[in-house]
C-alpha positions as CSV (number, residue, x, y, z in Angstrom):
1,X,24.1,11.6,-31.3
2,X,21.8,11.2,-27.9
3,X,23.4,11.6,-24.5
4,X,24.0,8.8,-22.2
5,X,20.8,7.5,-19.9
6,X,22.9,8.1,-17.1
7,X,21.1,10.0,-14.1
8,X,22.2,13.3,-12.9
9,X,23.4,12.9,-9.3
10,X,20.7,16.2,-8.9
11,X,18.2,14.2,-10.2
12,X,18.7,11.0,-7.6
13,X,18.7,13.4,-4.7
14,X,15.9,15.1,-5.9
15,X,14.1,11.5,-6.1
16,X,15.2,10.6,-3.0
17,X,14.2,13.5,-1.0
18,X,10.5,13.8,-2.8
19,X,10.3,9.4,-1.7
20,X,11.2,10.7,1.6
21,X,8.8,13.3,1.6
22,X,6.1,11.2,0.7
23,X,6.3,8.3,3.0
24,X,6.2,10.9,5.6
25,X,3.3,12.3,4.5
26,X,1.9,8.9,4.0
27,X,2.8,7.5,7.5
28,X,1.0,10.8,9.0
29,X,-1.8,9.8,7.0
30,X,-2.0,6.5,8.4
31,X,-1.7,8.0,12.0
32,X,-5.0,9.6,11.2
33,X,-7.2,7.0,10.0
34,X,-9.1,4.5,12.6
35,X,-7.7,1.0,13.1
36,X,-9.9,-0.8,11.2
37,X,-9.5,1.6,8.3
38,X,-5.8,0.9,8.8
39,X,-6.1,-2.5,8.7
40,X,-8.2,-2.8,6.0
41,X,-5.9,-0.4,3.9
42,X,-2.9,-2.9,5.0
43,X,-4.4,-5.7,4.0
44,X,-5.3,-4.3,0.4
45,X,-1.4,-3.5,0.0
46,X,-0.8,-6.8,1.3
47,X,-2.8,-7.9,-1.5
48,X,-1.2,-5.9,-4.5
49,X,2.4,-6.8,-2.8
50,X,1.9,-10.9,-2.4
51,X,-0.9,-12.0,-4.5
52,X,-0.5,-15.4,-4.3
53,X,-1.2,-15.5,-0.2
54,X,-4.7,-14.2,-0.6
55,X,-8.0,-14.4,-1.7
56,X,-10.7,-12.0,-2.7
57,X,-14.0,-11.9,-3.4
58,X,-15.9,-8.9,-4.6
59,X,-19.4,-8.5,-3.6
60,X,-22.0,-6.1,-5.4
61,X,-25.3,-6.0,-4.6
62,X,-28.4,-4.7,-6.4
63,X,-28.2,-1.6,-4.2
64,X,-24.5,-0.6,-5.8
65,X,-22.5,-1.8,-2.5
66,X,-19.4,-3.3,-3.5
67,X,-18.2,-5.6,-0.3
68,X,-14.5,-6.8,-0.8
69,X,-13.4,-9.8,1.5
70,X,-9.4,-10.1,1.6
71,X,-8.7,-13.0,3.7
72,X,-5.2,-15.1,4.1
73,X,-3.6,-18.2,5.5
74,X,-0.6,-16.5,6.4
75,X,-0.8,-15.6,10.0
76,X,0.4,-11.9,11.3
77,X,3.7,-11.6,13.2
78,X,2.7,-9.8,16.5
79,X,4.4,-6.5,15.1
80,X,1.3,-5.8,13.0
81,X,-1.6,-7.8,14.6
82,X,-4.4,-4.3,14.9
């Protein structure tokens, strides 16, 4: 006989504290890194999040540069324009 899947009440406030943790941590991160890093880092998210509104095109050169272009239709509210 196996137990119920039911989570522990423990074990969803443990969750939710370590989430909480890291989206500190995260956001502090982001504090750190230059605007156009920031941006760039959005727009990649943006990408995984809403496929379908972008396009990408990967670049690689002879020399081993890899050059990602992200680029969208879908014009920024004036909360996150950079």
């Amino acid at each position: 006989m196996s137990l119920p899947d039911d989570k522990l009440p423990l074990s969803s406030f443990v969750q939710e504290e370590m989430i909480d943790g890291i989206r500190e941590t995260f956001c502090q991160m982001l504090d750190l890194l230059p605007p156009v890093a920031r941006l760039r880092f959005l727009a990649f998210l943006h990408l995984v999040e809403q496929p379908g509104t972008m396009t990408a095109t990967l670049e690689i050169q002879p020399s081993g540069t890899l050059r990602l272009t992200l680029d969208t239709a879908i014009a920024p509210c004036h909360a996150h324009r950079h």
